[in-house]
N, C-alpha and C positions, 0 to 999 in steps of 0.2 A: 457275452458280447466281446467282440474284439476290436483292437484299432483299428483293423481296415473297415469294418461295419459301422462306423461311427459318420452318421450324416447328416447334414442340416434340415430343419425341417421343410418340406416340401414348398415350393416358394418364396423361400425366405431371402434368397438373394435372385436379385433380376441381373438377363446375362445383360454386359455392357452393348451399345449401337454400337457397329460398327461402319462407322460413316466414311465417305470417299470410296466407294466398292463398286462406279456404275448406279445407270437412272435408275435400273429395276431396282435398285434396295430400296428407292425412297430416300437414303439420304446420301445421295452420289453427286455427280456434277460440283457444284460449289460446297458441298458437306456442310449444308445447313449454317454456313457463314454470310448468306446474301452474294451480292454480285460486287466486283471493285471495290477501291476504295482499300484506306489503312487499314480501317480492322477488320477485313478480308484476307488481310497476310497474317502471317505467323507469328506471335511474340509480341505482339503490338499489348502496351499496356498504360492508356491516356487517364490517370485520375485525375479529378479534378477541369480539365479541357472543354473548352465550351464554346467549342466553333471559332474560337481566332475573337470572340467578346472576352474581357478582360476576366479572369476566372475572381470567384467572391472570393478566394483566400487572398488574393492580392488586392481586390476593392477595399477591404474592411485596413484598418490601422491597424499596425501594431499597438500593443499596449501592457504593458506591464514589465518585471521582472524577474527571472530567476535567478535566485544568487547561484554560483556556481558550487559552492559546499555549504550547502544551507546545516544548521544545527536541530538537532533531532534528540528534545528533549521526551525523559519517561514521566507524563503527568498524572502526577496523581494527589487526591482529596485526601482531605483531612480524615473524613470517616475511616478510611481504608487502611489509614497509618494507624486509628486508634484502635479498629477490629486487631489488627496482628497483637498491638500491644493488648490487650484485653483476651485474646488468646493465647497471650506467652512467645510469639513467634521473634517479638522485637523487645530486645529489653529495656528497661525503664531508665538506668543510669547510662548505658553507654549513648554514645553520638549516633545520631541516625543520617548514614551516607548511602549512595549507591548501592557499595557492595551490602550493607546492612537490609537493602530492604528487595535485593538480588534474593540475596540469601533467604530472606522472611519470606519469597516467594510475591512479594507487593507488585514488584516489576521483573518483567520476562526476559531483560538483558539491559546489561550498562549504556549501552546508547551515547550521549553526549555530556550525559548526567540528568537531573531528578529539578522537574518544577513541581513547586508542591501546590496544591489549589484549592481555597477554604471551603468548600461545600465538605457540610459536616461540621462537628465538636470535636475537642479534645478536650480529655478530663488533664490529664496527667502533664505535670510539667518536662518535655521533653527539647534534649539539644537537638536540633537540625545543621548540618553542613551541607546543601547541594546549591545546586550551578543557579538557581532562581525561585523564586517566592513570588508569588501573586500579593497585593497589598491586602487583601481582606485574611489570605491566610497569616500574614504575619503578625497581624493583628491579634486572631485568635490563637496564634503559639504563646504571643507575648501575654494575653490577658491567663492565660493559664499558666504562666507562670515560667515558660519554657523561653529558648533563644532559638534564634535564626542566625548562620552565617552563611554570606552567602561566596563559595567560592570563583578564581576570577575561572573565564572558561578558557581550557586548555584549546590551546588552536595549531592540530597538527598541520604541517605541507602536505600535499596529497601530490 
């Protein structure tokens, strides 16, 4: 076989209409756009447009917020923290930060920093430093023995 012998298989692509070519194609005269009127011309692209009635994006209210640099914490449970530590990945005396659990593979990038969230145990008495704690998990750092600090959050200009 060579490249120029190389073909698709038989009907697999359909040729394009070619529309505007005269009556006898069938699709001549107006090229299957109808007669007058806006979207009978070229370019015309009305979303939303609902005959001059007030379109529903504009009936309905606004409502709500988006802050303009919302913060984009990495959450993660208790269980998840104690797997790495029970697998070796996190160690037992040092502080558990961002980079510490970057690194342990816990979370996929630094982000804004680390909320931790109590679904799950912890055996082992471990430091935490991130950006936020949920109240049920800080509970169960503290009953095992462990602390929480919670750092303030850094707020770059953008």
């Amino acid at each position: 076989m060579k490249l120029n012998e190389i073909a698709d298989n038989p009907g697999a692509s359909k040729a394009r209409m070619r529309i505007g070519r005269g009556i006898g194609s069938g699709k001549g005269k107006t090229g299957g756009r109808g007669v007058k009127g806006q979207k009978a011309r070229t370019g015309v692209r009305i979303k939303g447009f609902e005959g001059g009635q007030m379109p529903l994006h504009r009936r309905l209210p606004k409502r709500g917020f988006t802050p303009p640099h919302p913060t984009h914490y990495n959450e993660v449970n208790l269980r998840r923290v104690q797997a790495a530590v029970d697998s070796g990945r996190l160690a037992r005396g040092a502080p558990i930060t961002v980079d510490a659990l970057v690194e342990a593979g816990v979370c996929g990038k630094r982000r804004d920093g680390v909320k931790i969230l109590g679904m799950g145990e912890i055996s082992a008495p471990l430091a935490f430093e991130v950006a936020a704690a949920s109240k049920s998990a800080i509970a169960a750092i503290e009953k095992a023995g462990g602390s929480v600090r919670l750092l303030a959050a850094d707020v770059t200009e953008a």
